[in-house]
C-alpha positions in Angstrom: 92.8 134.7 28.2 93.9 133.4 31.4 90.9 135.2 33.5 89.0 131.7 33.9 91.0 128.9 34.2 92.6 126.9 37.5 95.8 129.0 36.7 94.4 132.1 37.4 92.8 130.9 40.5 95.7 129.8 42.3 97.9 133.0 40.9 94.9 134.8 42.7 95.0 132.9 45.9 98.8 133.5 46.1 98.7 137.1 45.3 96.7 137.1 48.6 99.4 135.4 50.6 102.5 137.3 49.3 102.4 139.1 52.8 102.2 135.6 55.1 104.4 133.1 53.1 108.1 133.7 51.2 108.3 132.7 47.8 110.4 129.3 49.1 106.8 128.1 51.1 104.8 128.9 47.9 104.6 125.0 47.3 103.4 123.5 50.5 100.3 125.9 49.9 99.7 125.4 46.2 99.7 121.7 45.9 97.0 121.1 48.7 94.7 123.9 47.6 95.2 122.4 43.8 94.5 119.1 45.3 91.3 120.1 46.8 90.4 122.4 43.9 90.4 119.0 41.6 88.9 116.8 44.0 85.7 120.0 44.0 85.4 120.3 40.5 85.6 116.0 40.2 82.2 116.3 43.0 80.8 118.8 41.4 78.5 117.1 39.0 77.1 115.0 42.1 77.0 117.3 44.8 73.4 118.2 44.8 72.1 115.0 44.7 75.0 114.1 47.6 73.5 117.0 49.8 70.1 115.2 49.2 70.6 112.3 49.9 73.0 113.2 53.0 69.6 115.5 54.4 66.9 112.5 54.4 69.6 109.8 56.6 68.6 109.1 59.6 71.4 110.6 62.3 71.8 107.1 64.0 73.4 105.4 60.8 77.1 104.3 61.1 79.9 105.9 59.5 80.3 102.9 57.1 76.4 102.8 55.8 75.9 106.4 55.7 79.5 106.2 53.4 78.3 103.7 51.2 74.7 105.0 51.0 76.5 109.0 50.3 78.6 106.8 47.4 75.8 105.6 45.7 73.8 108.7 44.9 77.3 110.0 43.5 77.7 107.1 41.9 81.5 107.1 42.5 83.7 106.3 44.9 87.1 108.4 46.3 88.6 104.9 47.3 88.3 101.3 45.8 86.5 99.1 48.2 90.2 97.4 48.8 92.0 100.3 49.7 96.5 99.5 49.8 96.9 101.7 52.2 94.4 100.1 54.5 96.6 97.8 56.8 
């Protein structure tokens, strides 16, 4: 029942680190992989067309452009154009 979901994943993935981590340090290694996990499987539908578009840029475009260029063949963005934690 459990064989193909998230949970089984990460009970997988922590089997495999019994031997480095106590059980007390479980958490600082579960929530970032769970984070990244979600943020994959959020990409996922775009990725290929991501990849793409990433392969025909030019190497001289700026961080910024090649960003907003990469955004608009996922047609999302991670971060609003106003970001709060941008000072």
């Amino acid at each position: 029942m459990w064989a193909d979901t998230p949970v089984s994943f990460i009970c997988s993935v922590a089997g495999l680190l019994r031997g480095d981590y106590e059980a007390s340090g479980y958490g600082k290694v579960y929530l970032p992989f769970t984070v990244l996990r979600r943020l994959d499987r959020l990409l996922e539908p775009t990725k290929n067309a991501v990849v793409a578009q990433l392969t025909k840029l030019p190497t001289k475009v700026g961080s910024a452009m090649r960003e907003k260029l990469l955004n608009r063949s996922a047609d999302q963005s991670l971060l609003p154009d106003r970001c709060c934690l941008a000072g």
